[in-house]
C-alpha positions as CSV (number, residue, x, y, z in Angstrom):
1,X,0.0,0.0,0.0
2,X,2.7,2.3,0.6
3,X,4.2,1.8,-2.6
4,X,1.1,2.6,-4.4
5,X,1.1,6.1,-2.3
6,X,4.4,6.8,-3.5
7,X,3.9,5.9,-7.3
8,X,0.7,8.2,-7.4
9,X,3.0,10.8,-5.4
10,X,5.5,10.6,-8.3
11,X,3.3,10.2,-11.2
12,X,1.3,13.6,-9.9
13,X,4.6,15.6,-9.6
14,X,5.8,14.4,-13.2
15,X,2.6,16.0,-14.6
16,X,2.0,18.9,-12.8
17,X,3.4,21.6,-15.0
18,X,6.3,24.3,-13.8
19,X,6.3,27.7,-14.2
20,X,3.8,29.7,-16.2
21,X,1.6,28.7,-19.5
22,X,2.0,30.9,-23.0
23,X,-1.5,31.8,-22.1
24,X,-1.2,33.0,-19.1
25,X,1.9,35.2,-19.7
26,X,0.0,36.8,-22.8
27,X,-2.8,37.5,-20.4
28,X,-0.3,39.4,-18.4
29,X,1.4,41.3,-20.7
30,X,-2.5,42.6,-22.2
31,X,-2.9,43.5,-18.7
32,X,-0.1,45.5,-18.1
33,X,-0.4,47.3,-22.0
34,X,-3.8,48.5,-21.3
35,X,-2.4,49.8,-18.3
36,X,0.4,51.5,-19.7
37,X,-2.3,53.0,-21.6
38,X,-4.0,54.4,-19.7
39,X,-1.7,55.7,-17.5
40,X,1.3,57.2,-19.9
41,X,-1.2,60.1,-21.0
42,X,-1.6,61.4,-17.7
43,X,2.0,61.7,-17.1
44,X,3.5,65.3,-17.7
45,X,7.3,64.2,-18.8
46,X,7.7,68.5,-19.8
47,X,6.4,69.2,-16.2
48,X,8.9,66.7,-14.2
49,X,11.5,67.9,-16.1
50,X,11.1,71.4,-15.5
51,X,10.5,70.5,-11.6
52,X,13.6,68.7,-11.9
53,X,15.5,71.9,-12.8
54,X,14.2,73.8,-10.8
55,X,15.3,71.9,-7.6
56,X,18.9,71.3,-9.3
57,X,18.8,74.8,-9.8
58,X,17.5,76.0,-6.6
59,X,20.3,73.6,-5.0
60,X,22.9,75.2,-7.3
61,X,22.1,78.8,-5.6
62,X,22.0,77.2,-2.1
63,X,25.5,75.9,-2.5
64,X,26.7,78.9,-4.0
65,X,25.6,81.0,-1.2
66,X,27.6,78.4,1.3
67,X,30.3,78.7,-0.5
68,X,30.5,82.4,-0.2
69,X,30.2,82.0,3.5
70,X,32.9,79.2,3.8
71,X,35.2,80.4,2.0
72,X,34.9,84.2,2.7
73,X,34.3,85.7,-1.0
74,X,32.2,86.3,-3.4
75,X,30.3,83.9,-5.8
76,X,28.8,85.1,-8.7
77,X,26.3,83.1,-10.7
78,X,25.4,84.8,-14.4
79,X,23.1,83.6,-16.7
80,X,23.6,82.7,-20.2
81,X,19.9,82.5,-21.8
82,X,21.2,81.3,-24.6
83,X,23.4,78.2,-23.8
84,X,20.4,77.2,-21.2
85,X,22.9,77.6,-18.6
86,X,24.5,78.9,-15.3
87,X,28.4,80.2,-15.0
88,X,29.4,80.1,-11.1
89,X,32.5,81.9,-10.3
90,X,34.6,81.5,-7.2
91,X,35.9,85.6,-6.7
92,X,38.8,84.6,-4.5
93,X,39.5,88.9,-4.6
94,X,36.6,89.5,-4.9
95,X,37.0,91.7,-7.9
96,X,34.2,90.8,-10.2
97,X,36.4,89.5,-13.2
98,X,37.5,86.0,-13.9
99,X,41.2,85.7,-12.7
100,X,43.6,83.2,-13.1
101,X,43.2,80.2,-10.7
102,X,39.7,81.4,-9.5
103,X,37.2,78.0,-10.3
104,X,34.2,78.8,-12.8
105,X,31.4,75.9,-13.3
106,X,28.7,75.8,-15.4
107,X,25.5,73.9,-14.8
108,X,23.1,73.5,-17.5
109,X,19.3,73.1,-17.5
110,X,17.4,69.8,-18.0
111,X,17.2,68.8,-21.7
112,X,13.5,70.5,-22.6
113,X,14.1,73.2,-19.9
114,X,14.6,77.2,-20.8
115,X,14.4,80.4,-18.9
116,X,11.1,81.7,-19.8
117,X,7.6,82.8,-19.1
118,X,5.9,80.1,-21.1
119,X,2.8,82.0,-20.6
120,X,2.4,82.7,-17.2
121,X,1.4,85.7,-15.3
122,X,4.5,87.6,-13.6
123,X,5.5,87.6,-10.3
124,X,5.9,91.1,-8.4
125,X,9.8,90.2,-9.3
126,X,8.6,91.1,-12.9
127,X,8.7,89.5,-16.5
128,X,11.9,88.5,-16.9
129,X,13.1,85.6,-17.7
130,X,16.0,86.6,-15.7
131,X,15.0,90.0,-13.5
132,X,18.6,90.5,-12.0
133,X,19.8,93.7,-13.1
134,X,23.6,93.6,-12.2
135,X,25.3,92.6,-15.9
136,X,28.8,90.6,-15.8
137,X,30.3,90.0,-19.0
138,X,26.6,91.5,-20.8
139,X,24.9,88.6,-18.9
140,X,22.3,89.0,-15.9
141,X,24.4,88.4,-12.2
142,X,23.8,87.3,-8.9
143,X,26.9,88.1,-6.7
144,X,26.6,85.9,-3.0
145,X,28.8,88.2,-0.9
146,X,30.6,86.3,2.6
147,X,28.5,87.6,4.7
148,X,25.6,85.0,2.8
149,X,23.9,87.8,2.0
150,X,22.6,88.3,-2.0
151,X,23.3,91.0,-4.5
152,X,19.3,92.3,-5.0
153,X,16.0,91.2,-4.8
154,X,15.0,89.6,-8.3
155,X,14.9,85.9,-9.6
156,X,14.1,83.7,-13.1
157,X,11.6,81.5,-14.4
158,X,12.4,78.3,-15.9
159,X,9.6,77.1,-18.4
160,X,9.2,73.8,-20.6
161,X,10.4,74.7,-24.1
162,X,7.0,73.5,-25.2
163,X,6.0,76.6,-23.3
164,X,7.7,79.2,-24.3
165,X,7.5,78.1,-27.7
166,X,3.6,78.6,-28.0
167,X,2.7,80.3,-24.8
168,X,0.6,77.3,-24.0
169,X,1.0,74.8,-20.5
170,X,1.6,78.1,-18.7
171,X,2.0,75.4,-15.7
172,X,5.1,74.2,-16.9
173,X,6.5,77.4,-15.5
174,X,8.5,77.9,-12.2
175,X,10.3,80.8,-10.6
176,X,13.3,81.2,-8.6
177,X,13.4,84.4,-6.2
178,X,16.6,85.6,-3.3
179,X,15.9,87.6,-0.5
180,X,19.0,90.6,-0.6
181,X,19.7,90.0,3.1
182,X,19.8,87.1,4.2
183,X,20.2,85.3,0.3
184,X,17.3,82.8,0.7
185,X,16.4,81.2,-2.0
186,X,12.7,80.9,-3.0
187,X,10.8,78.5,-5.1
188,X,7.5,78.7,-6.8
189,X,5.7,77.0,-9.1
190,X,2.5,78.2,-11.3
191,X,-0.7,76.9,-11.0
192,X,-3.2,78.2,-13.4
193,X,-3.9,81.0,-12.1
194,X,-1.9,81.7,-9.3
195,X,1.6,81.3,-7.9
196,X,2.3,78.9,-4.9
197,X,5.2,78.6,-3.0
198,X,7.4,75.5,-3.2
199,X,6.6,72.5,-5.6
């Protein structure tokens, strides 16, 4: 009798099938396709990337001004609008020009990022796309003295290209503000129709 057990036990395992049927894998993959489309649609690629550069940005500034602190001189940041891009500049004499062994970065924007409006309304900082009115070089600065303290009062937007290009998805828009005194940086992010702080 128990050899009869056994041989059913055996003969059952040898049948029973492992892993997963064609059909049942098709089923799955259909599944997860009409999933995928109905999700993809609602996700704003132009939005999260323009959030991303924002914060990458906004982080940018905020080391800049600790550097300035640390290291007991100026940092300038200028904006080149046209390269989609930030110079930072290390003023060891604090003399406003590039000198020989002073570091200089640059930090581009996310691919699909520019400075820009794209459409929405201007904050009290005004149009822009850069609202800094100290010019280094012909380009728009912002000088973080030791102290941590920041040049003026002013910021940029950063829009989707998509954006600026047709003045459409004027949510796509964000805006970067510093405090003069104390050089706090401020983040904002449109909401059709109004501005909120943060993202």
């Amino acid at each position: 009798m128990w050899a009869s057990t056994l041989r059913c036990s055996r003969s059952s395992a040898v049948h029973r099938p492992d892993g997963f049927t064609a059909v049942e894998l098709v089923l799955v993959l259909v599944v997860l396709g009409v999933l995928v489309l109905l999700i993809a649609p609602r996700i704003n690629v132009a939005r999260i990337r323009t959030d991303a550069a924002m914060k990458g940005i906004g982080t940018t500034l905020l080391t800049a001004q600790r550097q300035a602190v640390t290291r007991q001189h100026d940092v300038i940041v200028t904006f080149d609008l046209a390269n989609r891009s930030l110079h930072i500049h290390e003023d060891g004499n604090n003399n406003g020009a590039v000198d020989a062994g002073e570091r200089r970065r640059a930090v581009a924007l996310e691919e699909g990022v520019v400075f820009g409006l794209g459409g929405a309304t201007p904050r009290p900082m005004g149009p822009g796309p850069v609202t800094y009115q100290k010019l280094i070089g012909g380009q728009p600065a912002l000088v973080f003295h030791r102290d941590g303290s920041a040049s003026e009062a002013a910021g940029f937007y950063l829009t989707s290209a998509r954006a600026a290009a047709s003045g459409a998805h004027p949510g796509d828009t964000r805006a970067i503000e510093t405090e003069p005194g104390t050089g706090r940086v401020n983040w904002f992010s449109y909401t059709p129709p109004t501005w909120q702080r943060g993202f």
